[in-house]
N, C-alpha and C positions, 0 to 999 in steps of 0.2 A: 504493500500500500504506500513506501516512502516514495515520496517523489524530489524532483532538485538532484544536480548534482554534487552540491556542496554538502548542502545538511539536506536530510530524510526530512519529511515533513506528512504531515497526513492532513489529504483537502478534505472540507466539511461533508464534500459526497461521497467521499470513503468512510467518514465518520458515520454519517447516516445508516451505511448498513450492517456496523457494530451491534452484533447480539446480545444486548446484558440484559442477567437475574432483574425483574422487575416487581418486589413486592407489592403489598397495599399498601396502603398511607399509613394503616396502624402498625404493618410491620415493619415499614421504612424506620417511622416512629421509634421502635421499639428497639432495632438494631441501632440508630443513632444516639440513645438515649445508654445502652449500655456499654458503647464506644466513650461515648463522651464521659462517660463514670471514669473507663479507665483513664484517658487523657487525665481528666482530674486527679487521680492519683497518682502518675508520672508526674506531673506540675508539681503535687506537692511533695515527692520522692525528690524532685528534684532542687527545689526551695532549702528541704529538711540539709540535702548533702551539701550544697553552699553554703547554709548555715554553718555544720559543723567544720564544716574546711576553714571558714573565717576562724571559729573558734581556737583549731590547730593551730594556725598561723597566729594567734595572739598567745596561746600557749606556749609554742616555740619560741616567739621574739622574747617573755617573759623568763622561758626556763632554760633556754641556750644561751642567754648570754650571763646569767648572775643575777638581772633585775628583780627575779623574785626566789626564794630559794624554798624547795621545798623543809618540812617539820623535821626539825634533829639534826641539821647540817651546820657547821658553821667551816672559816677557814677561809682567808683569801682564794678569789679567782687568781689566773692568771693565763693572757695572753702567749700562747704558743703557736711557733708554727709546726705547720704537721708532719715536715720531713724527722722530726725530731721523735715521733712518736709511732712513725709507724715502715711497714717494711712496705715499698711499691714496687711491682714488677709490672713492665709492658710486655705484650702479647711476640711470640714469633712469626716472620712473615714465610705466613704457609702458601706455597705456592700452588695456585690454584688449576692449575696445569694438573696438580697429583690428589686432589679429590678426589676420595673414591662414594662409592654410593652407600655401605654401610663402615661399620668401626666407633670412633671415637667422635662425638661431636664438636664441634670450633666453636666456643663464643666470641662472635662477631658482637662488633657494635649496633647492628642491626638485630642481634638476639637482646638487645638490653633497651629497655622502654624506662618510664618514671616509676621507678620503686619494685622492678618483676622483672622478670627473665620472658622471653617472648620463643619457644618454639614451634612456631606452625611450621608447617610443610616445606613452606617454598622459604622462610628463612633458614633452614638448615642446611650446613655442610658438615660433611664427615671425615677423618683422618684416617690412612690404615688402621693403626695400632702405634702404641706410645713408645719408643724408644726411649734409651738409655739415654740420651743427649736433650730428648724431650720431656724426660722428667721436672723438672722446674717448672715445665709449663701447666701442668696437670695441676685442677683449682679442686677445691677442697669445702665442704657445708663451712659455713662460716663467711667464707670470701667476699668483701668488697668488691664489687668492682664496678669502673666509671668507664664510659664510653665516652672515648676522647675528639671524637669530629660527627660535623653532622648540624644539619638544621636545630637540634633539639642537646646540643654540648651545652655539661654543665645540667639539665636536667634527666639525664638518663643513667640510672642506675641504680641496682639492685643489691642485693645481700643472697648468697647462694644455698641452696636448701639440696638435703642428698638425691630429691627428683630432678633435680639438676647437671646429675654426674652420674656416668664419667662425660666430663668436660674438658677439652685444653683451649688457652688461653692466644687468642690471637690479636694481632698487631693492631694499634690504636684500641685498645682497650686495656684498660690499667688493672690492675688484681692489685688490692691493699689486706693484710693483714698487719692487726698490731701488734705492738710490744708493750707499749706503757698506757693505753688508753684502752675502754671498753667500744668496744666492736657496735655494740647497740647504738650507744651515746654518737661514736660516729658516723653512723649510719644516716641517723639525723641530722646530723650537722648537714650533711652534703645534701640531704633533701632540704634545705633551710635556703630561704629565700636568699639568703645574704652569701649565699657558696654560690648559686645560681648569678647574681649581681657581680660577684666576685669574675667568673668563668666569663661574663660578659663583658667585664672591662680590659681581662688578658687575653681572649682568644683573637690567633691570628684571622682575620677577614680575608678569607680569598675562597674562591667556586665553592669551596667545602669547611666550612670558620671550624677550628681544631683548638684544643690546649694541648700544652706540652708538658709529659712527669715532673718537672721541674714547677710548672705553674702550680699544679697538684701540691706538691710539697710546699711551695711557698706559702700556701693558704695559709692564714694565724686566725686560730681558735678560740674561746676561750673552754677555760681545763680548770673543771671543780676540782680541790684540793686531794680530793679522795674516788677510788674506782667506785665503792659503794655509792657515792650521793652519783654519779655518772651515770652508774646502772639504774638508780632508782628513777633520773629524770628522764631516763631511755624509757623504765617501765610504764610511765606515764603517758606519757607520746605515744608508745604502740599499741596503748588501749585505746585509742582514741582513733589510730591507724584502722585498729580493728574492725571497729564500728563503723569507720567510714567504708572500708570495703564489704562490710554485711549490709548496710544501706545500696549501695553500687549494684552488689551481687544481686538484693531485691527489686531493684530499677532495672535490670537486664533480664531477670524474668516475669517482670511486668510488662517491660516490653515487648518480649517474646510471646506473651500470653497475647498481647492486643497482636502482633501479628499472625500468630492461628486464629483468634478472635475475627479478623479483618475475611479469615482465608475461607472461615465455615461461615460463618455470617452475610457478609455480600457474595456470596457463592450460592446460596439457598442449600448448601449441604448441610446446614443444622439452621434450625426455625426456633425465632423465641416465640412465635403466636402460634396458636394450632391453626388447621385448614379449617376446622370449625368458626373459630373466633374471627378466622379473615371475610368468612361469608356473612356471619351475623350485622 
């Protein structure tokens, strides 16, 4: 039915002899009344998870920098920078020439989204098998790690979990483990507005804006006196993490619900009015 050679288009007299499901007025009614219920509650799922995201975000400015401290802590902050505190590796550049189609999987920076690890399908590549030489690169539950170029530099990355592995680490992607700071507490930091602000003042601007290990380490933090108040303002923050992705989680099968909703509904293959009540 497209016509044009540029852009497809559909003329009004092709339109005209489209077949669609044509209810009565009370069932038209009745379907649009129970669509619109759900809209209304995607609206308000989606109000509720702005809310709490502002709330995290005043949380975080509050408990990452000192400005308010949580119950039983006391002890100067202190501004550190982060090469001081932590061990950072960049990825190997595995050449893509020798992908194979099963083995070992590559976290690419394209495997690393805001705060999760992303393996669909068509994101994934895979290694033979781990060699002795490529030991180092093999990451590990626990692992940091930041994806160094990209539209989205500075906000992408994750904390690696054992559905994660076996994983090896490839090139523009940073793998951080610490030494003298808690894992959680950094975690956060680098999802914190101000690591983001940071990332967007040093990255190089060109076809692809990148940070470099060295920009990584430079960040200066600040560092509760003690690992315990660290972990405790971590524990805080990923309760709050939590809720927002069981909110999320209920907004994608909300959605999902209105889109089978959409599919049995204006399809006439599920009826909210009987054939009775449409003739009455």
């Amino acid at each position: 039915m497209g016509q044009g050679a540029v852009r497809a288009n559909v003329g009004q007299q092709n339109l005209g002899r489209v077949l669609a499901p044509l209810p009565s007025l009370t069932e038209q009614r009745a379907i649009a009344e129970a669509l619109n219920d759900i809209d209304n509650l995607l609206r308000a799922l989606d109000r509720l998870i702005a809310k709490k995201r502002d709330l995290k975000q005043a949380a975080m400015q509050q408990l990452l920098t000192g400005e308010s401290r949580l119950p039983g802590f006391q002890g100067d902050w202190e501004m550190k920078r982060l090469a001081n505190h932590i061990d950072l590796l960049t990825g190997f550049p595995f050449p893509s020439g020798k992908y194979s189609d099963s083995g070992i999987r590559l976290l690419r920076g394209s495997n690393v989204k805001r705060g999760k690890t992303d393996w669909t399908e068509e994101l994934v590549q895979h290694w033979p098998a781990i060699t002795p030489e490529l030991q180092r690169y093999q990451l590990r539950a626990g692992d940091l790690v930041i994806a160094m170029d990209g539209s989205l530099v500075g906000r992408s990355y994750a904390r690696l979990r054992e559905s994660d592995l076996p994983a090896m680490l490839l090139q523009r992607v940073a793998r951080i483990r610490s030494k003298t700071i808690d894992v959680s507490y950094l975690t956060q930091i680098v999802g914190s507005r101000r690591f983001v602000d940071y990332c967007d003042s040093v990255k190089t601007v060109t076809a692809i804006p990148h940070i470099s290990s060295a920009d990584i380490q430079n960040f200066e933090i600040a560092m509760p006196p003690t690992l315990a108040e660290q972990a405790a303002i971590a524990e805080v923050l990923s309760e709050m993490d939590a809720e927002l992705v069981g909110l999320e989680r209920r907004r994608d099968k909300t959605l999902a619900l209105k889109q089978g909703m959409m599919q049995e509904l204006l399809t006439g293959r599920t009826r909210l009015v009987s054939p009775r009540e449409v003739h009455v």
